[in-house]
N, C-alpha and C positions, 0 to 999 in steps of 0.2 A: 457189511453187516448192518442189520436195521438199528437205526438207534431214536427210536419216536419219544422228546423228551416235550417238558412243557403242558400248558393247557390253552385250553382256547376254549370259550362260548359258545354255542350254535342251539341251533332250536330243533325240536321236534316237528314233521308237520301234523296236519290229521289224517293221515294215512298210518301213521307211525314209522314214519322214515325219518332218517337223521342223515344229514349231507356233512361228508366229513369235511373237517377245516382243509382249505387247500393245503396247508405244510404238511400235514398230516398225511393226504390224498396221494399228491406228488412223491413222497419218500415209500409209501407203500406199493404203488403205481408200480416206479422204478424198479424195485427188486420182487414183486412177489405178485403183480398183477391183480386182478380186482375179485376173487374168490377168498372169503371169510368164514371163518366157527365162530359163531356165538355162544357164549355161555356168559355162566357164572358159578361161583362156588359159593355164597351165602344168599344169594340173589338183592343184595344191598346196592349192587351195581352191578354194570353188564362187561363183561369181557371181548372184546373185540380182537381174535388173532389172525392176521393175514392166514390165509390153510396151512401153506408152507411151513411157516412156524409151527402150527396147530400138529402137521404132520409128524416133525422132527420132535414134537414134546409126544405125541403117541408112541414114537421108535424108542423113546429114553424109555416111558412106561411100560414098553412089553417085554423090554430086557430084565425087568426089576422083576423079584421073589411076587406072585399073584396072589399071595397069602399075605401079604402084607395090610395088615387093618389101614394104615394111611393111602396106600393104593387105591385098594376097594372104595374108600371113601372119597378120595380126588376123583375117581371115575364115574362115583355114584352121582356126585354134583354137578358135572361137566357132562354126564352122558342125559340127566335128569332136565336142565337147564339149554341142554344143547341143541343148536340147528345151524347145518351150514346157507350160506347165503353168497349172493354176488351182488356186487356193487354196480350200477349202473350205468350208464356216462354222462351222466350228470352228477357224480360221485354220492349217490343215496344209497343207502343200505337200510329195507326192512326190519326194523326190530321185531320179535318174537312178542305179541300180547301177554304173554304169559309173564317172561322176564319186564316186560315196562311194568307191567304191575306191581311185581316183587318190590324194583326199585325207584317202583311212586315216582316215572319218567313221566312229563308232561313239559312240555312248551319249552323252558328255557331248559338245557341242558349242560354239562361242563365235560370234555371232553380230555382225559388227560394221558400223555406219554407213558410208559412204564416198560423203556427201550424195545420189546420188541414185539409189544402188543399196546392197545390202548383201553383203558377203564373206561366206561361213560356212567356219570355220575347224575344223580340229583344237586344240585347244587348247596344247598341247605344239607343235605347228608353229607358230603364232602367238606365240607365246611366244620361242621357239627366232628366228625370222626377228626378232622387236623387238632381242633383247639381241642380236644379232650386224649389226645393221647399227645400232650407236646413232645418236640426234640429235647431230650435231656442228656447231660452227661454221660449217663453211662452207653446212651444207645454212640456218641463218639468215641468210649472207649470199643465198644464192638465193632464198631467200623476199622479201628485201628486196627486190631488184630486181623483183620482179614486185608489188610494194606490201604483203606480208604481212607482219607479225611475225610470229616464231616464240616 
């Protein structure tokens, strides 16, 4: 099972391609080969899910009730924001103009795990979104109930 944790640095070029971090490249490589969905759901950052995965979250969403307002609305975002893409062999994946723009991507970038897809982030946004939403207690008492430490 993928488990892409962590973050790592990398840059943008002028083309607007993003070379994934080797740890990153390597664990996606091995299980899911170099075909990606791009999205995003608020366009503040980019979504990056191997297909595979991408695939198996469209089989969970076509089983679900189609009337579902939270449905319709995950699909509107991800279909609105969406383009599939392939990774190169130089591990470079084309971002979409449309989504760098959204999330004000240029030059330095932050790429980060999110077990079995990766965010890519603005740095400053990322940053900005951690310190204003901290880890608080209760978000450990939630974890607990569902069996996790925090």
């Amino acid at each position: 099972m993928l488990q892409l944790r962590g973050s790592q640095a990398t840059k943008l070029d002028g083309k607007g391609r993003i070379k994934l971090p080797v740890g990153f490249r390597s664990e996606i490589e091995r299980e899911h080969g170099n075909e990606f969905f791009i999205t995003s759901l608020k366009g503040d950052c980019i979504r990056l899910y191997p297909f595979a995965v991408w695939d198996e979250t469209e089989k969970k969403i076509v089983a679900l009730p189609s009337k579902r307002p939270v449905v319709k609305k995950f699909l509107r975002a991800t279909n609105y924001y969406g383009q599939k893409a392939l990774m190169d062999s130089q591990g470079r994946l084309m971002l979409p103009q449309g989504l760098r723009e959204s999330a004000r991507l240029e030059d330095e970038v932050r790429v980060v795990g999110s077990m079995d897809y990766l965010e890519i982030w603005r740095e400053d946004t990322l940053k900005h979104a951690v310190e204003n939403n901290p880890w608080s207690d209760s978000d450990d008492e939630e974890l607990s109930e569902i069996g996790i430490s925090g």
